[in-house]
C-alpha positions as a printed NumPy array, in Angstrom:
array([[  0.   ,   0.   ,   0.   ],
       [  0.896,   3.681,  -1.014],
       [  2.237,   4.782,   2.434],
       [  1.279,   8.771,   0.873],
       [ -2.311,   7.633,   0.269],
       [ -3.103,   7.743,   4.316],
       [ -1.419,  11.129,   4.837],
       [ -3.57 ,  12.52 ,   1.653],
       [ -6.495,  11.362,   3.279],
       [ -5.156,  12.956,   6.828],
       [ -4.611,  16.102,   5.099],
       [ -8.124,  16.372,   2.995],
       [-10.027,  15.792,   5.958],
       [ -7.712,  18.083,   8.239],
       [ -9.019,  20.916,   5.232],
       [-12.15 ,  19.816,   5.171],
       [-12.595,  20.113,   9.094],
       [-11.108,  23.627,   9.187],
       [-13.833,  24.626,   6.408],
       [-16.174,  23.63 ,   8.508],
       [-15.024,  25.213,  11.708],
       [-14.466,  28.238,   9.513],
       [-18.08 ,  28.209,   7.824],
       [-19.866,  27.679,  11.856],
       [-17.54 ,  30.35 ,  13.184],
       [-18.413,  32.658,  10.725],
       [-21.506,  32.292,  11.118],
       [-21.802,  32.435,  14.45 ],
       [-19.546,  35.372,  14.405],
       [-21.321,  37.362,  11.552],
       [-19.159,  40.033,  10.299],
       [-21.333,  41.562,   7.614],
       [-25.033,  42.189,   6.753],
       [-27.78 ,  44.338,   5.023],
       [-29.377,  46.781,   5.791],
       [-32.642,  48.555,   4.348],
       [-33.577,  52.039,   3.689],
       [-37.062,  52.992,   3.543],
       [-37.957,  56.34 ,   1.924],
       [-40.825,  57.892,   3.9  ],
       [-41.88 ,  61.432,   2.087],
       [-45.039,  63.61 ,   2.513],
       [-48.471,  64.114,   4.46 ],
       [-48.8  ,  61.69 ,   7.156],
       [-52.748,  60.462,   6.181],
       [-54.77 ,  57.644,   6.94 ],
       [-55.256,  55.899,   3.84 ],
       [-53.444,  56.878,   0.124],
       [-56.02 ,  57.888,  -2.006],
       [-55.921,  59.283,  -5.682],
       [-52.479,  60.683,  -7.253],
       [-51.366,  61.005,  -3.224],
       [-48.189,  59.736,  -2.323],
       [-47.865,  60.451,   1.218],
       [-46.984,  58.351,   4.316],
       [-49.559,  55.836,   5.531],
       [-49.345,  53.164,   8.063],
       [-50.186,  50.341,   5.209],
       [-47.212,  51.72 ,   3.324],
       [-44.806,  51.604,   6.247],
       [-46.036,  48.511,   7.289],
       [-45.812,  47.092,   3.395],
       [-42.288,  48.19 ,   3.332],
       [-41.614,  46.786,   7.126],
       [-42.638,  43.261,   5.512],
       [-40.484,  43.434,   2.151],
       [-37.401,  44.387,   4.524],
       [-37.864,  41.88 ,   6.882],
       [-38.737,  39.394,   4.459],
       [-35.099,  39.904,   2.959],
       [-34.021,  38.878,   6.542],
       [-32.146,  42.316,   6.969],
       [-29.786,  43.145,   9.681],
       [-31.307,  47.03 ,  10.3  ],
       [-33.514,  49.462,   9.031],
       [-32.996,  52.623,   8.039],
       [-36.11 ,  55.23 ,   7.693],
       [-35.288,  58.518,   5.885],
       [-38.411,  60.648,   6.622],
       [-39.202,  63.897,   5.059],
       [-42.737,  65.039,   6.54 ],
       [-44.009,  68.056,   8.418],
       [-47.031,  65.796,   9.782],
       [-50.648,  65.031,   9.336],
       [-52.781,  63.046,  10.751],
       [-53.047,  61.988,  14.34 ],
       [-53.938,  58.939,  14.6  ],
       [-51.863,  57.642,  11.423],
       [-49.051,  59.118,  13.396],
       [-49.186,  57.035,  16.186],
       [-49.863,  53.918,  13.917],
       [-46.631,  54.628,  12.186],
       [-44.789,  54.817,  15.485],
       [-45.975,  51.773,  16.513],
       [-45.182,  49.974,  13.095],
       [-42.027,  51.15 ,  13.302],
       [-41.514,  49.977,  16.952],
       [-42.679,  46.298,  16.179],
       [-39.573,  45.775,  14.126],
       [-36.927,  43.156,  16.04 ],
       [-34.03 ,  44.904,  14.211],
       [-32.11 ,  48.021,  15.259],
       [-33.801,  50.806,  13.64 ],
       [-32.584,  54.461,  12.876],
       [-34.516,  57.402,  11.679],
       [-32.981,  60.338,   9.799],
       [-34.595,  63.442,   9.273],
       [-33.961,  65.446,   5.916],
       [-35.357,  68.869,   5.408],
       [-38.599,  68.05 ,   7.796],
       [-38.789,  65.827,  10.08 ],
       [-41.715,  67.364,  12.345],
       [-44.969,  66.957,  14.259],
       [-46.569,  63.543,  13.6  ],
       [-43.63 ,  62.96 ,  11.747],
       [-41.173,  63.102,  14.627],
       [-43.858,  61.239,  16.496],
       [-43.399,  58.185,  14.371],
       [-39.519,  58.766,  14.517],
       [-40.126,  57.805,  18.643],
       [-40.708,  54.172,  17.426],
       [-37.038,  54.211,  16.49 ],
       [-33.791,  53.167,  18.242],
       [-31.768,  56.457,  17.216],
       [-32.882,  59.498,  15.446],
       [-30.204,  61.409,  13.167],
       [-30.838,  64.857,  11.776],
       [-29.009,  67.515,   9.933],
       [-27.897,  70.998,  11.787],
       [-30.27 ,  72.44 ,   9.267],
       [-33.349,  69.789,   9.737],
       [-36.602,  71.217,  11.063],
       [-38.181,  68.45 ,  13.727],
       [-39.622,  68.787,  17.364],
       [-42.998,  71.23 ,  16.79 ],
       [-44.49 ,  69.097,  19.884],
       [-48.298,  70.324,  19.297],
       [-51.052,  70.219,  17.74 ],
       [-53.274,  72.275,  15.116],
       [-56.702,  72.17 ,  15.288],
       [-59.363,  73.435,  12.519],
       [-62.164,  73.997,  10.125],
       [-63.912,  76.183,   7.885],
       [-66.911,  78.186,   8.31 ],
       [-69.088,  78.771,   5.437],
       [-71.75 ,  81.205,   7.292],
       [-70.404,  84.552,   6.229],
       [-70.407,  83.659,   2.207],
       [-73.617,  81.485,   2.839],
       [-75.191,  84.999,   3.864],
       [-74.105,  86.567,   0.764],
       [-75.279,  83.897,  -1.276],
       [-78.847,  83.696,   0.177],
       [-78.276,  80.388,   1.415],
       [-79.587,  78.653,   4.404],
       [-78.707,  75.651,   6.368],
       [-81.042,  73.332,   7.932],
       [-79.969,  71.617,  10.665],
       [-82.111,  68.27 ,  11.56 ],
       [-80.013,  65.478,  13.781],
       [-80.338,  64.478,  17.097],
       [-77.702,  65.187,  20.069],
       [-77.19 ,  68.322,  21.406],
       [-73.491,  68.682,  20.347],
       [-73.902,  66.681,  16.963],
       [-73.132,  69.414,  14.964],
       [-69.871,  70.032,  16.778],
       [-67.27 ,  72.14 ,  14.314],
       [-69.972,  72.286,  11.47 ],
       [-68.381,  74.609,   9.014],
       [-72.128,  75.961,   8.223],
       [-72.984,  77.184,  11.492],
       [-71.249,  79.491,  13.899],
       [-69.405,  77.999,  16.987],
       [-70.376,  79.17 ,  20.421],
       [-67.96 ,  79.851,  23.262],
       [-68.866,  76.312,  24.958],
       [-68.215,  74.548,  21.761],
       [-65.108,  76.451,  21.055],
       [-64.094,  75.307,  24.715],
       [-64.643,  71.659,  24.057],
       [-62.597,  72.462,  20.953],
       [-59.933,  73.447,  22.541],
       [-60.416,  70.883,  25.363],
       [-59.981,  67.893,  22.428],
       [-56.425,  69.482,  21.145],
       [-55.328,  70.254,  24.251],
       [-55.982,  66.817,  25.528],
       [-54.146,  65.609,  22.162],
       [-51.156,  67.317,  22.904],
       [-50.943,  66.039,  26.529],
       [-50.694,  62.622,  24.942],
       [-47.908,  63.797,  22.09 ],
       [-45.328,  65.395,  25.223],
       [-45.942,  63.163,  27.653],
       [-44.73 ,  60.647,  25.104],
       [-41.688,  62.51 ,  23.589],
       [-41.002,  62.687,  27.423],
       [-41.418,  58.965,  27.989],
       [-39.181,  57.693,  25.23 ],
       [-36.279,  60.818,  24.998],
       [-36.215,  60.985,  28.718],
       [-36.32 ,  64.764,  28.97 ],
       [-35.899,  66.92 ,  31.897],
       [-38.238,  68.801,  33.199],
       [-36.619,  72.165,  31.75 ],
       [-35.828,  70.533,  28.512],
       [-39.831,  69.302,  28.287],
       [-41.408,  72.779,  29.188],
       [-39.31 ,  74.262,  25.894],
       [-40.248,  71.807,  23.423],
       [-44.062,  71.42 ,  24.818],
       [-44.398,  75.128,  23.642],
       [-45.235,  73.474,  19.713],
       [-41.992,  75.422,  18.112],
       [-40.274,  73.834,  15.432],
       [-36.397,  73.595,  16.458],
       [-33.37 ,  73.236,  13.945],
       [-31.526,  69.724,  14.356],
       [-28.591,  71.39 ,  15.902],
       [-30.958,  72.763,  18.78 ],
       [-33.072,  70.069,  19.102],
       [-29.657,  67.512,  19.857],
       [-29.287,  70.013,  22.638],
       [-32.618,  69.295,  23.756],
       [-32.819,  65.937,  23.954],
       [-35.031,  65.307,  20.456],
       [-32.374,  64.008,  18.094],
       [-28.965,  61.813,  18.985],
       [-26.582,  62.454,  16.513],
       [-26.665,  65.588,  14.018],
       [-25.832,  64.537,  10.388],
       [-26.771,  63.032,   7.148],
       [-26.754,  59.758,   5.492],
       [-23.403,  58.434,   5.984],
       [-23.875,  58.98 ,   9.715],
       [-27.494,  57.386,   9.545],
       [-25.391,  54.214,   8.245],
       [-23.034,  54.612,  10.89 ],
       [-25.112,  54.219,  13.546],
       [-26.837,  51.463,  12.416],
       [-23.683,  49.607,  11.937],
       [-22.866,  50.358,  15.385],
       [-26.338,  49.174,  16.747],
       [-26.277,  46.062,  14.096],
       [-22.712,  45.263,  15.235],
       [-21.431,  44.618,  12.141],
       [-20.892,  46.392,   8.891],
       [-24.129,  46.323,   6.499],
       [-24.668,  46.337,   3.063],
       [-27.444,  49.035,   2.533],
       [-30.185,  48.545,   0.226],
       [-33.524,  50.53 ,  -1.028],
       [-36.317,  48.929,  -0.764],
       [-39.672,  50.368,  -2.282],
       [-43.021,  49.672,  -3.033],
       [-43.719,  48.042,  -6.355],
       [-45.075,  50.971,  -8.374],
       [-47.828,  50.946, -11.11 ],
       [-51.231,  52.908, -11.448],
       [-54.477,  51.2  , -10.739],
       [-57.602,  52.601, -11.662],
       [-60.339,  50.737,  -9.651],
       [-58.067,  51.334,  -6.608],
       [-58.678,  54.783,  -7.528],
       [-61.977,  54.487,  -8.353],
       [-62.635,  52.81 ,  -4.545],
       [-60.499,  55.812,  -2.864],
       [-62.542,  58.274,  -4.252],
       [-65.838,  56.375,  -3.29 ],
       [-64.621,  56.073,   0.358],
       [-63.595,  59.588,   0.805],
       [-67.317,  60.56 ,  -0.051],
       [-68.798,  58.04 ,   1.812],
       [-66.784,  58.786,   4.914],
       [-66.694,  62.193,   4.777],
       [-70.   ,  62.874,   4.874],
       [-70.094,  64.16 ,   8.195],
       [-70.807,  67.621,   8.567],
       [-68.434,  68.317,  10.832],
       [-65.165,  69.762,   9.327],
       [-63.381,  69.848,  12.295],
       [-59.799,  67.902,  12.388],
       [-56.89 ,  67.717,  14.275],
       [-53.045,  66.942,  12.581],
       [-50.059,  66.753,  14.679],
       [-48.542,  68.847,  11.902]])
């Protein structure tokens, strides 16, 4: 017998065992991932409807799906919104909070109101010196039709039942007690939006009382007040996600699939005059 065939053998499975060590270290060690980046622009609203390409909590949560689905390592959410809608702004705080990998938000040119609302379901939140986020309040309000229905000869009828039904009915003019309840709906609003921003950036007492006041602070101002943790762009968006990932990440867009639908438009259109036949105008945005 070959006396070289048993120290081939010796050395091929030698190799082959320090492949295999190599292969379960690395991957037990992972050195390298992906990453996604999620575009957010616009109006925060409820639903998309029409030509509107806004932020909606479907979308995000669409997008949450396709990036997960690619088993990525972190998320990145560039947002460019001055706000909208209350409620959708919560909903797209908590989408963003039920993702199990590190996330980072990064305000552009806006990143305010409901927007930076939905930034709080994030692990880090990056803006520019320049970027205008924080505007902790909330604006409240309809239109009233009475002075040009006066002009016009017109009169409204009013026939419903409940006293305040017709609360914020742009063709009637509001009393003092209605304006009070109003007031008493945005205010209570707003209690909920700062004692939140207060909850999750751990603000002091000083720093709280300056940004409950509803102004709209440049990045650079609102790092010094707690709303933001790093000032900068992109690159530093990826940074920190690296550092929460713990590895260095490949990043990659990821987008809706595009296309125009015309019974989806159709069904939008529908909806919006079915529910908004109310005749109450009245609205709130955190925006």
């Amino acid at each position: 017998m070959n006396k070289k065939i048993p120290v081939l053998l010796t050395a091929l499975i030698l190799i082959s065992t320090g492949m295999a060590a190599a292969f379960s270290l690395d991957s037990l060690f992972q050195t390298t991932g992906t990453a996604a980046v999620i575009q957010l622009s616009g109006s925060i609203t409820p639903t998309s409807s029409g030509f509107s390409s806004g932020i909606t909590p479907e979308k995000v949560r669409d997008l949450n799906q396709r990036a997960q689905q690619q088993n990525v390592d972190a998320i990145v959410y560039e947002i460019n919104s001055g706000g909208g809608s209350v409620v959708a702004s919560k909903e797209l705080m908590r989408e963003i909070e039920s993702v199990d990998v590190p996330t980072v938000c990064r305000f552009r040119d806006v990143g305010a109101s409901g927007a930076y609302m939905a930034a709080l379901g994030c692990d880090r939140i990056v803006a520019d010196s320049a970027s205008l986020t924080g505007s902790i309040g909330v604006r409240s309000s309809y239109l009233q039709y009475t002075g040009l229905m006066d002009k016009l000869g017109l009169k409204y009828v009013n026939i419903s039942s409940g006293e305040y039904k017709e609360l914020g009915s742009p063709y009637q003019n509001i009393s003092e007690t209605q304006k009070e309840m109003l007031q008493a709906k945005a205010d209570k609003i707003h209690e909920e939006f700062y004692s939140k921003v207060e909850e999750e950036r751990n603000l002091s007492e000083e720093q709280l009382q300056e940004v409950k006041t509803g102004e709209p602070f440049l990045g650079s101002r609102a790092e010094e007040l707690g709303l933001v943790d790093e000032i900068g762009g992109r690159q530093t968006a990826y940074d920190t996600a690296e550092e929460l990932a713990g590895m260095e990440l490949n990043f990659r867009k990821v987008e809706a699939p595009s296309g125009f639908n015309f019974f989806q438009l159709m069904g939008a259109s529908i909806a919006e005059t079915v529910l908004g036949s109310e005749s109450s105008a009245f609205k709130s945005e955190i925006g």
